[in-house]
C-alpha positions in Angstrom: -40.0 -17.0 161.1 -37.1 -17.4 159.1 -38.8 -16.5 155.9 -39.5 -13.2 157.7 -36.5 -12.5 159.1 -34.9 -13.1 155.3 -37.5 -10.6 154.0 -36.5 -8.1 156.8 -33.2 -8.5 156.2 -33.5 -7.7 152.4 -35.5 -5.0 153.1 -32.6 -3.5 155.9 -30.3 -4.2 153.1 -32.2 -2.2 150.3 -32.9 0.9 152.3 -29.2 1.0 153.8 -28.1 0.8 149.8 -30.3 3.8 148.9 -29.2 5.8 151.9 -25.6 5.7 151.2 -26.5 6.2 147.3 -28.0 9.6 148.8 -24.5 10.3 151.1 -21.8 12.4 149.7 -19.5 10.6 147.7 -16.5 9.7 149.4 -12.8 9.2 147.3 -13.0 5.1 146.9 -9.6 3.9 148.1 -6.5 3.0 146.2 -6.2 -0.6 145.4 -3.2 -1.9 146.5 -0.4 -1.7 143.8 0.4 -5.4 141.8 4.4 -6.2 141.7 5.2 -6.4 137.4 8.7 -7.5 138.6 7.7 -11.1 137.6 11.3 -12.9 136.3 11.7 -12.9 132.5 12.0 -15.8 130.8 15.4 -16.3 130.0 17.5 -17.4 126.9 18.0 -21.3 127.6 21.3 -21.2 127.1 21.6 -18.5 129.6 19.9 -20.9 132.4 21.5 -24.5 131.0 24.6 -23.4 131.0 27.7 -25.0 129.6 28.6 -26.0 133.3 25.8 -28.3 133.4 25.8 -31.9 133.8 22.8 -33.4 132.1 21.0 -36.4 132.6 18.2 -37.4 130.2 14.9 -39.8 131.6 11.8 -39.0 132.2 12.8 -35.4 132.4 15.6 -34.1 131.2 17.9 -33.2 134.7 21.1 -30.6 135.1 23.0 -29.6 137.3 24.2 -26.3 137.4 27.1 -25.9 140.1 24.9 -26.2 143.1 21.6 -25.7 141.8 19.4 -28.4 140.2 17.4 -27.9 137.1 14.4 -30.1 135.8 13.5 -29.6 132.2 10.1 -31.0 131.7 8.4 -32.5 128.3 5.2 -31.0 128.2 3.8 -34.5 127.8 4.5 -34.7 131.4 2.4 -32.6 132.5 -0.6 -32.9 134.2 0.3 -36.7 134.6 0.1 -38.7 138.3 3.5 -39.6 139.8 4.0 -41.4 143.2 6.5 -39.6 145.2 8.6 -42.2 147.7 10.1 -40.9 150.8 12.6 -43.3 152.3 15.2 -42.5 154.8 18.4 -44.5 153.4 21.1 -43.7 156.2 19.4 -42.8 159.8 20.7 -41.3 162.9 21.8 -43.6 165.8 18.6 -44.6 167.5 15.6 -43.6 165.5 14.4 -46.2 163.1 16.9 -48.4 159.7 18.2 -47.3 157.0 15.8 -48.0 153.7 13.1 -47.8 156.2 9.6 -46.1 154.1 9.1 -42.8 155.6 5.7 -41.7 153.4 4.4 -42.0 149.5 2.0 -40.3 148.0 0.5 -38.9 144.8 2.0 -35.3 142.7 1.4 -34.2 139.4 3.3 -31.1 137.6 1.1 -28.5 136.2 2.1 -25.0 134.3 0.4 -22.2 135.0 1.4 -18.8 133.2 5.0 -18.3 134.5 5.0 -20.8 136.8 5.3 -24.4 137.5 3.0 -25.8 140.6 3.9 -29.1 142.0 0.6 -30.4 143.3 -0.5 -33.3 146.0 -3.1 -35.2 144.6 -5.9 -37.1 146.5 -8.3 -39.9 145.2 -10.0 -40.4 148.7 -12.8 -39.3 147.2 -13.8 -40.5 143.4 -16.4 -39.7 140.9 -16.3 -40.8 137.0 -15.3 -37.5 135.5 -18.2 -38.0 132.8 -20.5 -37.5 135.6 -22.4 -34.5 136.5 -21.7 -35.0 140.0 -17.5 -35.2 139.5 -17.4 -31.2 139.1 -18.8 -31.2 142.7 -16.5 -33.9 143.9 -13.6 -31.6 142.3 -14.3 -28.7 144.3 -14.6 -30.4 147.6 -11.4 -32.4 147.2 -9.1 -29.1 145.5 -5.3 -30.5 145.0 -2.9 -28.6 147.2 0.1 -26.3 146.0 3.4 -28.3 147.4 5.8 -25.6 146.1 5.6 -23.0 143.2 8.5 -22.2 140.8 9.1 -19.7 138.6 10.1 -21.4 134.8 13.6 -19.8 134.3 13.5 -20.9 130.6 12.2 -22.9 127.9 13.7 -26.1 126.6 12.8 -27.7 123.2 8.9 -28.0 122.4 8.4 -25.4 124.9 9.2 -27.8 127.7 9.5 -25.7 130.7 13.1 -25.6 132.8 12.5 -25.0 136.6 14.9 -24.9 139.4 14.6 -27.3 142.1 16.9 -27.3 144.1 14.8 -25.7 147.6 12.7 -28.4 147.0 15.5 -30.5 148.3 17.3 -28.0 150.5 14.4 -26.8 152.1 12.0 -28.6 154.5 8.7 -29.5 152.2 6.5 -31.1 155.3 4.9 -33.7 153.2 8.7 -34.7 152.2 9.6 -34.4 155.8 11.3 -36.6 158.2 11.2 -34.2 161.0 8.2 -36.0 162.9 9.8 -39.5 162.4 13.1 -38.1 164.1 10.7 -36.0 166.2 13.5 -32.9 165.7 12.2 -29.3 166.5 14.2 -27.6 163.9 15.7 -27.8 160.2 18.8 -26.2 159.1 18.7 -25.5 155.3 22.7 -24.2 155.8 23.3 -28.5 156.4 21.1 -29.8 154.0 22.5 -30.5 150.5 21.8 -32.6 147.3 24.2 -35.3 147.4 23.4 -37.8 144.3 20.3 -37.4 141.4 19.5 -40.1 138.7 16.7 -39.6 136.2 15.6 -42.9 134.6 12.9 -43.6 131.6 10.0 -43.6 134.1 11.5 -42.2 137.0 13.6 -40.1 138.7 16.0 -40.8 142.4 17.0 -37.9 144.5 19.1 -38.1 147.6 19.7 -35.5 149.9 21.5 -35.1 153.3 18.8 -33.3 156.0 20.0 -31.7 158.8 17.6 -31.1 162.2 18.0 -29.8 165.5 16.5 -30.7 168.7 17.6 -28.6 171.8 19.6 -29.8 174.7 17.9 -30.3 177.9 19.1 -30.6 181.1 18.8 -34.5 182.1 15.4 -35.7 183.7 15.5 -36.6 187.6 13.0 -38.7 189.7 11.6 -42.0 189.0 13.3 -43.9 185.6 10.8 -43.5 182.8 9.1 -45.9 180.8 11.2 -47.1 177.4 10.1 -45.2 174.3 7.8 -47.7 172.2 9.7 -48.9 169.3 8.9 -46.7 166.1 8.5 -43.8 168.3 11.8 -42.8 169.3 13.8 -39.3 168.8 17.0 -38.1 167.9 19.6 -37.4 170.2 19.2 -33.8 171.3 22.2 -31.6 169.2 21.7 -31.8 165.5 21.2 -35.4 163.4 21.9 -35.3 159.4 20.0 -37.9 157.7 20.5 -39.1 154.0 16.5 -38.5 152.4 15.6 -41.0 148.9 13.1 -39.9 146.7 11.9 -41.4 144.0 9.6 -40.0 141.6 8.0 -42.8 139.9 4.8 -42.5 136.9 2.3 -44.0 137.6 0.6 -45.8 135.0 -0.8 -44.0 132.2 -3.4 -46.4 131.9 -4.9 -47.6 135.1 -4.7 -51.7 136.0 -8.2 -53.1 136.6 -9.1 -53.0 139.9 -10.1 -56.1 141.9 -13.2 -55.6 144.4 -12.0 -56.4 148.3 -14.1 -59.2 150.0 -13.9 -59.5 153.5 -13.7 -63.7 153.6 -10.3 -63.3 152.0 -7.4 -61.9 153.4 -5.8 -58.6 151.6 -4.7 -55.5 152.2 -6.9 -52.7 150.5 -7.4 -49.5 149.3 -10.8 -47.4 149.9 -12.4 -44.3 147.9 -15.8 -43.0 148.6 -17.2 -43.2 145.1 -20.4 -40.6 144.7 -20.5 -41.9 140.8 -22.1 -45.3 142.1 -25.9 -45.8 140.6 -27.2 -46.0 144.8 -28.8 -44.0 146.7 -26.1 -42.7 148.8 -21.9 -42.9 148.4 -20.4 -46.2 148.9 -17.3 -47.0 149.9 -15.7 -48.5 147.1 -12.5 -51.7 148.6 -10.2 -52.5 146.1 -7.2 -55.2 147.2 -3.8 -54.7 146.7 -2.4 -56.7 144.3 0.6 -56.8 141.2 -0.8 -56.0 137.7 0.0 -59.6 136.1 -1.4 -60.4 132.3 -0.9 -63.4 130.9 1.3 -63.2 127.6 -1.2 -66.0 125.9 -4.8 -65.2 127.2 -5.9 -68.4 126.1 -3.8 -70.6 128.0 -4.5 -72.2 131.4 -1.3 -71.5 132.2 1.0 -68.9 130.4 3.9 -66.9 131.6 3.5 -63.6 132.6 3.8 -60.3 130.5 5.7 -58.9 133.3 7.4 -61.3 136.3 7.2 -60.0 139.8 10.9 -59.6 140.3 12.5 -59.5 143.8 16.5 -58.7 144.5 18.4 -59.7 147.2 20.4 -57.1 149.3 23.9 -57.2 148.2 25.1 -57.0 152.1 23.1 -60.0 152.6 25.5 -62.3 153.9 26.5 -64.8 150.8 25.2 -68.0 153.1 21.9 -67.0 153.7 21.1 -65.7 149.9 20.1 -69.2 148.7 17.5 -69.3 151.6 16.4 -65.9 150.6 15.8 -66.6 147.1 14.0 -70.3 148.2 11.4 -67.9 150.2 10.6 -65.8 147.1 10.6 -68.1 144.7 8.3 -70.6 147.1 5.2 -68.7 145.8 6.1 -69.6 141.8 3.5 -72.8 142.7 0.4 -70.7 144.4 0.4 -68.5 141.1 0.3 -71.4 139.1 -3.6 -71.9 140.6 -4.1 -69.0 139.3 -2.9 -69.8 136.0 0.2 -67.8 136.1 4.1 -70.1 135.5 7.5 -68.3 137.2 5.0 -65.3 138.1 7.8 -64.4 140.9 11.9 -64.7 140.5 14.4 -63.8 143.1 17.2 -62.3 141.7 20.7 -61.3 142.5 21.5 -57.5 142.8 23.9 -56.1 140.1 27.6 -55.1 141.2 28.8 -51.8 141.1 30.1 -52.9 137.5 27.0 -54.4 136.3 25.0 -51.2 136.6 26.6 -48.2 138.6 22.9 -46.3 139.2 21.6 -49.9 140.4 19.9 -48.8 144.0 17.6 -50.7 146.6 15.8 -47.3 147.2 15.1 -47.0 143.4 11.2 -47.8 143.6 11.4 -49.3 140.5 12.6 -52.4 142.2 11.4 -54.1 144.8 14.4 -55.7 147.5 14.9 -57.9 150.4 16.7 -56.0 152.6 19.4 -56.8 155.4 19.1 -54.4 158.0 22.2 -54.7 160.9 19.6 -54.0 163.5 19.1 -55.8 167.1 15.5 -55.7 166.2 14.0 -58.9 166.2 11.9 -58.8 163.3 11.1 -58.8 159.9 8.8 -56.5 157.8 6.7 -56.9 154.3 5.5 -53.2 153.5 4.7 -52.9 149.9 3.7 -49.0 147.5 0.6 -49.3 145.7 -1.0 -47.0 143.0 -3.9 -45.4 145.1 -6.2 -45.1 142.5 -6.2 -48.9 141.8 -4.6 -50.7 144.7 -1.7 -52.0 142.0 1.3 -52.6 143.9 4.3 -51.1 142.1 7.4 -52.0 144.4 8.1 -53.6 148.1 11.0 -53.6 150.2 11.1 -56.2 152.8 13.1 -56.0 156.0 15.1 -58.5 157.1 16.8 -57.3 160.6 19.8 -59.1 161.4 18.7 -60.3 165.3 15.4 -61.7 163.6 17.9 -64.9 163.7 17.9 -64.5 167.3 14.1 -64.9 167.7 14.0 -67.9 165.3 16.9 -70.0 167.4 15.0 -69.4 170.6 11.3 -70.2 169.2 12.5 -73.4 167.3 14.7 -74.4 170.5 12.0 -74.0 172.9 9.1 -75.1 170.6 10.4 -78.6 168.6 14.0 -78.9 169.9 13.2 -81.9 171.3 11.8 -83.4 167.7 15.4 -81.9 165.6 18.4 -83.3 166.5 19.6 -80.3 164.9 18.6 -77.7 167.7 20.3 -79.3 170.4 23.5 -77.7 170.1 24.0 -74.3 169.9 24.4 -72.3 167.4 22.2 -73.9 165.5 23.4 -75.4 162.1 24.0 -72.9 159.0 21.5 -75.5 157.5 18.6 -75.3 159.8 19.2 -71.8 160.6 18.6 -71.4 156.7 15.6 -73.0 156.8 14.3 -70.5 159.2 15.4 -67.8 157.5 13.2 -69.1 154.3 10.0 -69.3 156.3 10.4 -65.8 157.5 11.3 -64.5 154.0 8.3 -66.5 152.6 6.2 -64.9 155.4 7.1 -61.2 154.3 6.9 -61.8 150.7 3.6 -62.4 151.2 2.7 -59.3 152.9 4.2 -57.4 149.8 1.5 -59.7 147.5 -0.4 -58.1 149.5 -1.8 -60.8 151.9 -2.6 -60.3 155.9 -2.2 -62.2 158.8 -4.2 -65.1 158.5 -4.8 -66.2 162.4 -7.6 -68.5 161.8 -5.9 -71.2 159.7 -4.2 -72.8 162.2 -7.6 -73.4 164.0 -8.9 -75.3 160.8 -7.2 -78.6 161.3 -8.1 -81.1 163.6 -5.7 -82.0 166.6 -5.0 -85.4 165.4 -3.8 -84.3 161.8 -1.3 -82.4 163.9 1.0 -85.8 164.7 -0.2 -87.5 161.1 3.5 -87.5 158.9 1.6 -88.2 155.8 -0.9 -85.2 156.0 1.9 -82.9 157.4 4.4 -83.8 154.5 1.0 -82.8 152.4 -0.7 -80.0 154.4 2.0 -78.7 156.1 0.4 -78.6 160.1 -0.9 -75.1 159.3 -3.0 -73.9 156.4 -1.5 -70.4 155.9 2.3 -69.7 155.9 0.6 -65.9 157.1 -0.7 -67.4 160.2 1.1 -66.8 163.4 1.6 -70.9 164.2 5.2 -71.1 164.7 6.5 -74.6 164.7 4.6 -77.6 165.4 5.0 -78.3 169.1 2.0 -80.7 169.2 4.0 -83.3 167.3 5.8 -86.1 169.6 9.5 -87.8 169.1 7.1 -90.7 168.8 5.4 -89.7 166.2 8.9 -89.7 163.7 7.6 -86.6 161.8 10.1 -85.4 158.9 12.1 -82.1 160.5 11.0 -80.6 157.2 7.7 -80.9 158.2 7.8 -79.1 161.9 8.4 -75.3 159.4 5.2 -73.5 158.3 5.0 -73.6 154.6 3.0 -72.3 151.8 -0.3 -73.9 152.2 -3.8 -74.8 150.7 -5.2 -71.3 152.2 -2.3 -69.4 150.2 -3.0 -71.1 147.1 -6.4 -70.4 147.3 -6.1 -66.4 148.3 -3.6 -66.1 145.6 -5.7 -67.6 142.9 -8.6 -65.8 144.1 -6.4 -62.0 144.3 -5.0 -63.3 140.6 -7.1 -65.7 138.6 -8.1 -64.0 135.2 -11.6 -63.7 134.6 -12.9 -64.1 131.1 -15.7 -61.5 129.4 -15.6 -59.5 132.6 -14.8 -55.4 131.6 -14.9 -53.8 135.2 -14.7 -54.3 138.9 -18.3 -54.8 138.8 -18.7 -57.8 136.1 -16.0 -60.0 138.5 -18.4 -60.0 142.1 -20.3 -63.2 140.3 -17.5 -65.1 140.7 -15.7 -63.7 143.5 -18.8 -64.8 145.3 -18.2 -68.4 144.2 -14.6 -68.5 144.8 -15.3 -66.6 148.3 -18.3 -70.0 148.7 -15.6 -72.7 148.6 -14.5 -72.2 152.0 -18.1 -73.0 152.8 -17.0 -76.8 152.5 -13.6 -76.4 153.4 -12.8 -75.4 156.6 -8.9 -74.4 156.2 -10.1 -72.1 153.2 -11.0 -69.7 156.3 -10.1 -66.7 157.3 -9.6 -64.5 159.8 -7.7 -61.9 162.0 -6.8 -60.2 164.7 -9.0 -57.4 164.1 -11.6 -59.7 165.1 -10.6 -61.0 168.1 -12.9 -62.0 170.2 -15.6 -62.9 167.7 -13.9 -65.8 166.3 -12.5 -68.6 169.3 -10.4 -69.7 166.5 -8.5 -66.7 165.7 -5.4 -66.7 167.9 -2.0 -66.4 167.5 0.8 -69.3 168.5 -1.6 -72.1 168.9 -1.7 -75.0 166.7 -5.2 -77.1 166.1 -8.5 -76.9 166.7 -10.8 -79.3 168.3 -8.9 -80.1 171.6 -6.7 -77.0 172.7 -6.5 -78.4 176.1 -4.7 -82.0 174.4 -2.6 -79.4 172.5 -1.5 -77.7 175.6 -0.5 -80.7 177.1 1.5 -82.3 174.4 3.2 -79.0 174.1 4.0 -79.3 177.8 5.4 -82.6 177.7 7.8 -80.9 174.7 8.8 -78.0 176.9 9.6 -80.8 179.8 11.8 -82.2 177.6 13.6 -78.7 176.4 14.3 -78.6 180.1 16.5 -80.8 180.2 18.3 -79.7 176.8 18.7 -76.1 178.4 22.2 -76.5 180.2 24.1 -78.7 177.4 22.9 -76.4 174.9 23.9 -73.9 176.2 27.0 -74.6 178.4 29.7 -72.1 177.8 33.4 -71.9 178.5 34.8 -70.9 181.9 34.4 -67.5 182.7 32.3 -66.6 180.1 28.5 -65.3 181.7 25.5 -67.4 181.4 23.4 -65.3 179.0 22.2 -67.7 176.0 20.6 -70.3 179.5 19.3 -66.8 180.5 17.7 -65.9 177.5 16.4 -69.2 176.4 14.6 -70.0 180.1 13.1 -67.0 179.8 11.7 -67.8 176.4 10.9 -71.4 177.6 9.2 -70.0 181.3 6.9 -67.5 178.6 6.2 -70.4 176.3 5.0 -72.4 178.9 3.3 -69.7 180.6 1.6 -68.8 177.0 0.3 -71.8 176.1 
């Protein structure tokens, strides 16, 4: 039927042709007039004027007065850049400053007159030597961000483009309307405040201004609180100060490193129609840090390139050492994957050291000190999407995450610390914390997850063993949600050093597994072999394990706060008996002077009654 109806249909088509062939002819219309007012090219000197301030980098930047110019090599074109969006100073209530708004990939291309700043997507892959990558091409077409018109041409016919509404305008992939959850944008507000171009990269900040309309104030019932991350501005207008970075990407792609599911990391996914199967896989690379060992031959070698962290300048000066002790606390995991000072802390230049020196320059990655009442910390890290290659991380430290550490160590082992009895707790100890958590984060941003099954993976008795703690440490995986050893007993005279989650066997082996060189192999492909038998040893070694939240519920072991794994009811207990004894801690700890309200004994029953309750 269908063929007949297609025949019909042709024939329909054929006869209605001939009978308006046989119609009088009628005047065809006029086709719409084409605009030849297209802006001339100007004289260079005409457009870079001498009123410009020039900065040369990656492209050769000017400002002209108000407007911004970006003169680009033609070698730059047609090349990848990752575009960072970071909102550096907030309004009151909606999120940090230096908090990651979006990335993602652009590349400039010429076409005729005009300059087209493209978003590029590699969600979908093919290798271009493959018949099937034309097809791929067309169903994954790159989209037109913003179109300029080249007001002039530089040395080397390097195009010169004005910018400057791709900053004062609102570009909705560069946009931090829906974070601020604003209604409007007012160009009139929104200026270029500071631009920077560097050798392989180029820093833009710009003040936004949005609107949101006043409403008259809710009535009835009090409504729920707005879940963090989700709030809005205040209605009235809200300036924010915008960071971009445009940063290359890597001309020539790292290798990637093919995901397996036994080991922890963060990945990146492309369905891949170049694959010899008989469909389109999806292709999981890991995130990792492109290291290459300066001697090849060497079971251990320094680095080509060090993964380099800096500490936030408004870090307060006591807890810097503490910070840098966190970083540098992974130099010894690298080294099992043959790899010696892979990872430095650093300080952060002064003002006279380096005046363009910026924590939301993505060309360094920061450990940031956020004064926020947040209590938390945060490890995001920006990866190349083609390969999963991290190229920066900023980690957020907020300042009240020192609140949530005094009340977890009080409640958990302040019975077995001498040191939490009194409040505050000592610079010393409170240092301590402040390393774990730093520790923690920095191995999000080497691109590790949560690990909750490690603590599950020793058994209970280990738990209150000094000699295997000082060794093992009483959990596996410093990216495990264990907390502090409340199993242990004053009895049991284990080393204060020792009731702090550490770097642990687990870490060593994910790291050496994400890192480790492997010899003769050429692509992601040749390296599965011996993923496989690296992925095997945790066959024969329980604490090798892992596992997360995500699969909760199929894995008894996978939990969060808990510590052992062959009698959680023995566990429970002893951690009872602890909490007992924090009772009668609570008062003197907390005692205050006269008149003064009762809030620290109010906060830290509350944390002890959940404790209790949770375990």
């Amino acid at each position: 039927m269908n063929h007949s109806f297609l025949v019909l249909g042709l024939v329909f088509c054929v006869t209605a042709v001939g009978q308006n062939t046989q119609a009088p002819a009628e005047a065809a219309p006029t086709p719409p007039v084409r605009s030849t007012n297209v802006p001339e090219i100007r004289p260079y000197e005409k457009v870079i004027t001498s009123e410009a301030k020039s900065d040369p980098g990656i492209f050769l930047v000017h400002r002209v007065k108000e407007k911004i110019y970006y003169e680009m090599p033609k070698a730059e074109l047609g090349k990848d850049f990752l575009w960072v969006s970071q909102i550096r100073k907030t309004t009151q209530g909606v999120g940090y400053g230096g908090q990651m708004l979006d990335n993602r990939v652009v590349r400039w291309e010429r076409h005729g007159s005009r300059v087209l700043l493209r978003g590029v997507s590699y969600d979908i892959v093919a290798d271009p030597k493959l018949a099937i990558a034309q097809a791929v091409q067309a169903a994954n077409n790159n989209s037109i961000l913003m179109a300029f018109q080249i007001e002039a041409l530089g040395a080397d016919e390097s195009p010169v483009i004005d910018v400057t509404r791709l900053f004062t305008t609102e570009v909705p992939e560069f946009s931090a309307r829906a974070r601020l959850r604003a209604r409007g944008f007012d160009a009139s507000r929104s200026f270029v405040e500071r631009l920077k171009s560097f050798p392989s990269n180029i820093n833009v900040q710009v003040n936004h201004t949005f609107t949101s309309p006043i409403e008259a104030l809710p009535t009835g019932p009090p409504q729920p609180a707005v879940p963090v991350g989700t709030e809005a501005m205040r209605p009235g207008t809200a300036t924010v100060l915008m960071h971009y970075s445009m940063v290359k990407l890597p001309e020539e792609p790292m290798k990637p490193r093919l995901a397996d599911y036994r080991v922890g990391l963060f990945s990146v996914q492309q369905q891949d129609y170049g694959v010899e199967e008989h469909r389109a896989p999806k292709r999981t690379y890991i995130t990792r840090w492109r290291l290459e060992k300066k001697n090849p031959e060497a079971p251990l070698s320094q680095p080509v390139k060090r993964i380099e962290y800096y500490v936030d300048p408004a870090t307060p000066a006591k807890w810097v050492p503490y910070v840098k002790r966190g970083i540098e606390s992974w130099q010894k995991p690298f080294e099992a994957a043959g790899f010696r000072n892979a990872i430095v802390a650093k300080d952060a230049p002064s003002v006279t050291e380096d005046p363009e020196w910026s924590p939301e320059d993505a060309r360094y990655s920061v450990v940031r000190w956020l004064p926020s009442t947040v209590e938390n910390a945060r490890g995001p890290h920006v990866h190349d999407p083609r390969t999963g290659e991290i190229l920066e991380s900023d980690i957020m430290m907020y300042h009240n995450v020192m609140n949530l550490l005094r009340t977890w160590y009080f409640t958990q082992v302040g019975p077995l610390d001498r040191r939490a009895r009194t409040l505050p707790l000592p610079d010393e100890l409170m240092g301590e914390l402040i390393e774990y958590v730093t520790a923690h984060e920095v191995g999000h941003t080497l691109g590790f997850q949560h690990n909750m099954k490690s603590s599950s993976t020793y058994s209970f008795d280990k738990l209150r063993d000094p000699a295997w703690l000082k060794k093992m440490s009483h959990t596996p995986s410093i990216m495990d949600y264990s907390r502090f050893n409340y199993v242990a007993q004053p009895e049991d005279n284990i080393d204060v050093r020792d009731l702090i989650p550490r770097i642990g066997p687990y870490d060593e082996y994910a790291v050496m597994w994400a890192y480790k060189p492997i010899a003769g192999a050429v692509t992601p492909d040749d390296e599965k072999k011996t993923l496989d038998q690296w992925a095997r040893m945790q066959d024969d070694t329980p604490w090798l394990r892992f596992s997360t939240r995500k699969a909760m519920g199929s894995d008894p072991g996978d939990q969060t706060e808990a510590v052992g794994d062959s009698d959680p009811v023995a566990a429970t207990r002893l951690g009872l008996k602890n909490l007992e004894r924090v009772m009668n801690m609570l008062i003197p700890a907390t005692s205050t002077r006269a008149g003064e309200p009762f809030e620290d004994l109010e906060e830290f029953y509350t944390e002890h009654w959940a404790s209790g309750r949770g375990r």
